[in-house]
N, C-alpha and C positions, 0 to 999 in steps of 0.2 A: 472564417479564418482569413485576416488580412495576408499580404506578400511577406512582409516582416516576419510574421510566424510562422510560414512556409517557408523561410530560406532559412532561418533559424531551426526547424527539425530538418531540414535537408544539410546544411551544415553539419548535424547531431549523426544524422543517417551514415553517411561518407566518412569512410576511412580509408587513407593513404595504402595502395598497395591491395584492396579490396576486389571483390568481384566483378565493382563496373570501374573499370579504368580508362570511360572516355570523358570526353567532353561535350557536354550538350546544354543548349539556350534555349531555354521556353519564350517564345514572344508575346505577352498577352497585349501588344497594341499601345493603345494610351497606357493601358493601368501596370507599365513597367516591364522588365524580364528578370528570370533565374534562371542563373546560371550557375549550371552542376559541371566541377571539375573534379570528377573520379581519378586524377591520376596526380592529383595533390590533395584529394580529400577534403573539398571545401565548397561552401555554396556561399553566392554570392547576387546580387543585381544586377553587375559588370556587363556592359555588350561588347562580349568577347570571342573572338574566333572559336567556332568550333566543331566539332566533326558532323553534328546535327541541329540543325536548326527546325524546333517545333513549334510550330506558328496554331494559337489557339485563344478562344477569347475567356477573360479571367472565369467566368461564370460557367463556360463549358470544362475549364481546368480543376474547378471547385466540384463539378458532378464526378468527374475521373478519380478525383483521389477519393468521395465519399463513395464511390460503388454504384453510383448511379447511373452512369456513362460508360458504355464500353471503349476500349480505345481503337478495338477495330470499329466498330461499327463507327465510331465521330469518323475515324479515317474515311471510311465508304462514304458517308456520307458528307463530307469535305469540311467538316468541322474543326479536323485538325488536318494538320498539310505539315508534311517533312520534307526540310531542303540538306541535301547531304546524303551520309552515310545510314540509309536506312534500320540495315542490321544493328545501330549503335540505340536506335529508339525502342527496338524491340527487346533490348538487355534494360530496360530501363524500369521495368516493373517489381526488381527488387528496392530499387533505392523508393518508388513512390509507394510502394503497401507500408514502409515506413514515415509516412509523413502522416496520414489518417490518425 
């Protein structure tokens, strides 16, 4: 799955007024960012301010949404790294079981 088709079902995912009403940035490095705005309901590529920033590289982000990665365990083991509002990364598991 490219980034295109990931921010387009993340776009699909997010609804206005929904259960994750934050804002959060995936960083994958070179291969771009998504960015999920829960409190307008929209994804997008934008590097845009936001309450979490999660720093991860595209091919570990690819194992996380297929089940193959746990998201604690990448964290222990510093695969993925949150700058920000931690508690905002851990509500994020509703919006991502819908991108698979």
């Amino acid at each position: 799955m490219d980034l295109a088709t990931v921010t387009s079902k993340a776009d699909d995912a997010l609804q206005p007024g929904g259960d994750f009403d934050k804002k959060v940035k995936f960083d994958f490095g070179d291969d771009g960012k998504l960015f999920l705005d829960g409190v307008n309901g929209k994804a997008s590529n934008e590097d845009a301010d936001a309450d979490a920033v999660i720093t991860v590289d595209w091919e570990d982000f690819q194992k996380l949404l297929a089940g193959q990665l746990d998201p604690t365990m990448a964290f222990m083991q510093g695969k993925l790294k949150v700058a920000g509002d931690m508690s905002v990364a851990m509500k994020l598991q509703s919006v991502l079981s819908k991108l698979t």
